[in-house]
C-alpha positions as CSV (number, residue, x, y, z in Angstrom):
1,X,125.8,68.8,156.1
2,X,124.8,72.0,154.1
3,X,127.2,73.5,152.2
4,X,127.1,77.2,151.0
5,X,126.8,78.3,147.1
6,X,128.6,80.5,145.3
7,X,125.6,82.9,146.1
8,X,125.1,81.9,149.4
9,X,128.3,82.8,150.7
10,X,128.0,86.4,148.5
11,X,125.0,87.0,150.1
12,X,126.0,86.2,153.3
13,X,128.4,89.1,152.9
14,X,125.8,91.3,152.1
15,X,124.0,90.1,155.2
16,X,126.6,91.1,156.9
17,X,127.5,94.5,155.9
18,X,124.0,96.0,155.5
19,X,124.3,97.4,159.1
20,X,126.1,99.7,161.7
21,X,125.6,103.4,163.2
22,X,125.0,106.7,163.1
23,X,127.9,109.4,160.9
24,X,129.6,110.6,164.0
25,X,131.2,107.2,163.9
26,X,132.5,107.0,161.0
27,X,135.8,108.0,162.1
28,X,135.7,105.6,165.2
29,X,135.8,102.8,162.3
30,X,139.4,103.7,161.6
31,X,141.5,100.9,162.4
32,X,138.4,98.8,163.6
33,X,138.7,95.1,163.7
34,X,136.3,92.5,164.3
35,X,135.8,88.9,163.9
36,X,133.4,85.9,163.9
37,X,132.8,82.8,163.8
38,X,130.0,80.7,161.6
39,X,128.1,78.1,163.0
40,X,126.4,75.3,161.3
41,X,124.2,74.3,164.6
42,X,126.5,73.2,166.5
43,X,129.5,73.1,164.5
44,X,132.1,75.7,163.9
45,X,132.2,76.2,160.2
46,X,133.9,79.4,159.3
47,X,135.2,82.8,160.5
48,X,134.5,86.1,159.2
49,X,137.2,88.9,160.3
50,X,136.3,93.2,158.9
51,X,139.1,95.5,159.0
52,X,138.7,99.3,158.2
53,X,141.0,101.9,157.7
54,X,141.0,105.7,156.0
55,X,143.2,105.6,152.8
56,X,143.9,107.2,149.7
57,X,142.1,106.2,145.9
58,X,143.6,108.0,142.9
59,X,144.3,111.3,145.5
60,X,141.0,111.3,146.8
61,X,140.2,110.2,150.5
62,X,138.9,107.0,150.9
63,X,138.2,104.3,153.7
64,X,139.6,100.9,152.4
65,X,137.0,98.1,153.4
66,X,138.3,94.5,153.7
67,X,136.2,91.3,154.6
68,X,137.7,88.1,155.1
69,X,135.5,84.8,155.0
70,X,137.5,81.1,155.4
71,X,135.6,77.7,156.1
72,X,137.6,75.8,159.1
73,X,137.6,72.4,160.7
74,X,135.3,69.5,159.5
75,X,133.4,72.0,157.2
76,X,137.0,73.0,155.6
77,X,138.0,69.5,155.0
78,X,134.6,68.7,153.2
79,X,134.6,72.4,151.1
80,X,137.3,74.5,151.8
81,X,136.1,78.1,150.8
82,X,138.1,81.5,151.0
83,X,136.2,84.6,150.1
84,X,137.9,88.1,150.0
85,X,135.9,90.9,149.4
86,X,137.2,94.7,149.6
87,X,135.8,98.1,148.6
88,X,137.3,101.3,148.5
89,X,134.7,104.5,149.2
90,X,134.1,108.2,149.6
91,X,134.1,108.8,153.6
92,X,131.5,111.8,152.8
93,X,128.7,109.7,150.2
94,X,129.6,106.0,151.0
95,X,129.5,106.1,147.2
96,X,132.2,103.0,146.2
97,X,135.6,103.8,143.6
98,X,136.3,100.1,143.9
99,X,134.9,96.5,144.4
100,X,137.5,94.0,144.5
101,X,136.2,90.0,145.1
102,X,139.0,87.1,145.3
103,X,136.8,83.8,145.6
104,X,138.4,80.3,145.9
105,X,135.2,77.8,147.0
106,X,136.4,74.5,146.6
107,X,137.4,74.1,142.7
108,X,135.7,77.4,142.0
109,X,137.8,80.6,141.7
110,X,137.6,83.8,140.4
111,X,139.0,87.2,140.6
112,X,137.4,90.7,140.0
113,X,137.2,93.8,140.4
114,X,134.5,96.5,139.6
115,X,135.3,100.1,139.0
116,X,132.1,102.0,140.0
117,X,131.2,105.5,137.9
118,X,128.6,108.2,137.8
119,X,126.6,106.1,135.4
120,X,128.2,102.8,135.1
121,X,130.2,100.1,136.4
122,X,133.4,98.6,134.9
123,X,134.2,94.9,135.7
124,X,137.3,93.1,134.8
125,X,135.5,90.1,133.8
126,X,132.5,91.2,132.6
127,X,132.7,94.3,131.1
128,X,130.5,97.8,131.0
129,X,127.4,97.6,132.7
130,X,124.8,100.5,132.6
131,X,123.5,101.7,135.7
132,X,121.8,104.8,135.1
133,X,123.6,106.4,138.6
134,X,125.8,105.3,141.2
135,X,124.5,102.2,143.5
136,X,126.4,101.0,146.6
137,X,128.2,97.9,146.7
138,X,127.6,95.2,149.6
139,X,130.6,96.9,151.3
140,X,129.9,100.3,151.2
141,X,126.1,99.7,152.4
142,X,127.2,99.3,155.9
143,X,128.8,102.8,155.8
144,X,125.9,104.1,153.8
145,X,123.1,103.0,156.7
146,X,125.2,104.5,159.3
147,X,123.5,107.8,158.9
148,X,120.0,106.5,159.9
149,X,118.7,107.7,162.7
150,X,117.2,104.6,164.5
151,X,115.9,106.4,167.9
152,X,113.0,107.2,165.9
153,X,112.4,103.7,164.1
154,X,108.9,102.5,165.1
155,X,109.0,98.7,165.1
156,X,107.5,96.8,161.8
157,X,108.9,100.2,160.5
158,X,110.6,99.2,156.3
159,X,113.7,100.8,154.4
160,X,114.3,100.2,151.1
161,X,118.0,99.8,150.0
162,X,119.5,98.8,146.5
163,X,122.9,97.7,146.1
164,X,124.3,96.8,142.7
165,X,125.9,93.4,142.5
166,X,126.8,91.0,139.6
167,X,125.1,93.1,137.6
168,X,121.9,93.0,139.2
169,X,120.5,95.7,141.3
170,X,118.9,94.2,144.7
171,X,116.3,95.8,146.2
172,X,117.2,94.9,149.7
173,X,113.9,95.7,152.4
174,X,114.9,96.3,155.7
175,X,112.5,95.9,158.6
176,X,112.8,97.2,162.1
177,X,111.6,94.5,164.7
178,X,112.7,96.5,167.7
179,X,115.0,95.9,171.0
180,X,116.3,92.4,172.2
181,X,119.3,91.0,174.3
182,X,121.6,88.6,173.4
183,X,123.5,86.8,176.0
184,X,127.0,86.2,173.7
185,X,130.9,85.9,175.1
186,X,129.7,85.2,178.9
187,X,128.1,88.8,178.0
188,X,124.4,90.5,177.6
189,X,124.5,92.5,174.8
190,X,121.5,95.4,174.5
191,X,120.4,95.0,170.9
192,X,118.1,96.2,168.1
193,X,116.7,93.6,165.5
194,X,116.2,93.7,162.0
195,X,115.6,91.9,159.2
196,X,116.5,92.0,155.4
197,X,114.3,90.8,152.5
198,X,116.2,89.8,149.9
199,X,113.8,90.1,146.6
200,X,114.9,88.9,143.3
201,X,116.1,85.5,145.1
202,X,114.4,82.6,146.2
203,X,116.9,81.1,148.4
204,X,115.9,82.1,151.8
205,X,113.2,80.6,153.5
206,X,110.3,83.3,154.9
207,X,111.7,85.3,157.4
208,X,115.3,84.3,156.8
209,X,117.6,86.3,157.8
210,X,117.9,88.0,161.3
211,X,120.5,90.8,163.0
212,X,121.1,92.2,166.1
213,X,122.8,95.1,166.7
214,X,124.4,96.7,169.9
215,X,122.5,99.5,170.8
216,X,125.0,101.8,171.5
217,X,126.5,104.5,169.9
218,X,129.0,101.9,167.8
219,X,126.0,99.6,166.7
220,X,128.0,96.4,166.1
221,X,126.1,93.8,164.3
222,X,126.7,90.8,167.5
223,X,124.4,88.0,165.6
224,X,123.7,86.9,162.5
225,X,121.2,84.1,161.9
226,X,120.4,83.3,158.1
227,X,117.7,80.4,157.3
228,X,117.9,78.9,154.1
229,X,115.5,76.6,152.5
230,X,118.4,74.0,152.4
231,X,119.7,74.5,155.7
232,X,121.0,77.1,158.1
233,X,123.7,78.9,159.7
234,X,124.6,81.4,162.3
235,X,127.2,83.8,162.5
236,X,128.4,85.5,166.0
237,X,130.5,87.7,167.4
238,X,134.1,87.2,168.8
239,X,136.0,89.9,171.7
């Protein structure tokens, strides 16, 4: 049975949020739910549920990010796991106020949050970091991307895209692979496929990590298939 790291599961959440739509949807996000469910082959492992919603930080507008990620059935009763992750971000730069992470996996917790600056990051556990400018968390990416214009991606097509996490900046490669459908949900879901290079990591195998997105004016990420070099998972949408 493969279990997820520590890492793993962090950069699974990165997976996850690197992706969405265009800034005319930003607002549409208000309110949004969405949920999924990991698989591990054939075996229900987990569920990942996002909820959005436009808020207030310290009197500025904000959108208030929250990811939820829990192990379930036989994979819960051999590692339970319970990730939170949150961010709080400017609606107008994607630019992040706040990271919060509340980790329980199995006898590991930890909880943190990072106040992001101009210049610098704050952590409550780690202290001052020095960033030289303001880098996106793995939350605020997904908000970030948004304003891409993919109609005029050309397939093979690369973006690069740092996000600053554990005090590490990861230069996260993004390549366009073009359109695919995905039968999901009894449904056939028009898609667009990319997929992220992680550098600074050697845990995924070549070609790793895959996502399709609807190709629609929302651009919902419907599948998520990560290949480790230890195993592998898939994560998939739930309506």
């Amino acid at each position: 049975m493969f279990l997820l790291s520590k890492k793993s599961l962090c950069l699974m959440i990165g997976v996850l949020c690197l992706f969405s739509t265009n800034a005319q949807v930003i607002d549409m996000f208000d309110g949004e739910h969405l949920k999924y469910n990991a698989k591990y082959g054939a075996i229900k492992g987990g569920e990942v549920v996002i909820d959005a919603k436009r808020t207030k930080y310290q009197n500025e507008d904000a959108y208030h990010v929250k990811i939820d990620m829990y192990s379930t059935g036989l994979v819960d009763n051999i590692f339970h796991f319970h990730d939170i992750f949150e961010s709080y971000f400017s609606p107008k730069t994607q630019m992040p106020y706040l990271f919060v992470r509340d980790a329980h996996e199995g006898k590991y917790t930890q909880f943190e949050k990072v106040f992001y600056y101009d210049t610098y990051v704050e952590s409550t556990i780690k202290g001052r970091f020095e960033t030289g400018k303001r880098y996106y968390d793995v939350v605020s990416g997904i908000f970030a991307l948004r304003k891409i214009d993919w109609s005029r991606m050309k397939v093979g097509e690369e973006i690069i895209f740092p996000i600053y996490f554990d005090e590490k900046v990861f230069d996260v490669k993004i390549v366009y692979d073009g359109k695919i459908d995905i039968k999901l949900n009894g449904k056939i879901y028009h898609c667009r496929k990319f997929t992220p290079i992680f550098t600074g990591t050697g845990m995924f195998s070549k070609n790793g990590v895959s996502i399709c997105l609807t190709d629609d004016y929302r651009r919902k990420p419907v599948q998520i298939k990560v290949n480790f070099r230890v195993g592998s998972f898939k994560v998939e949408l739930v309506e």
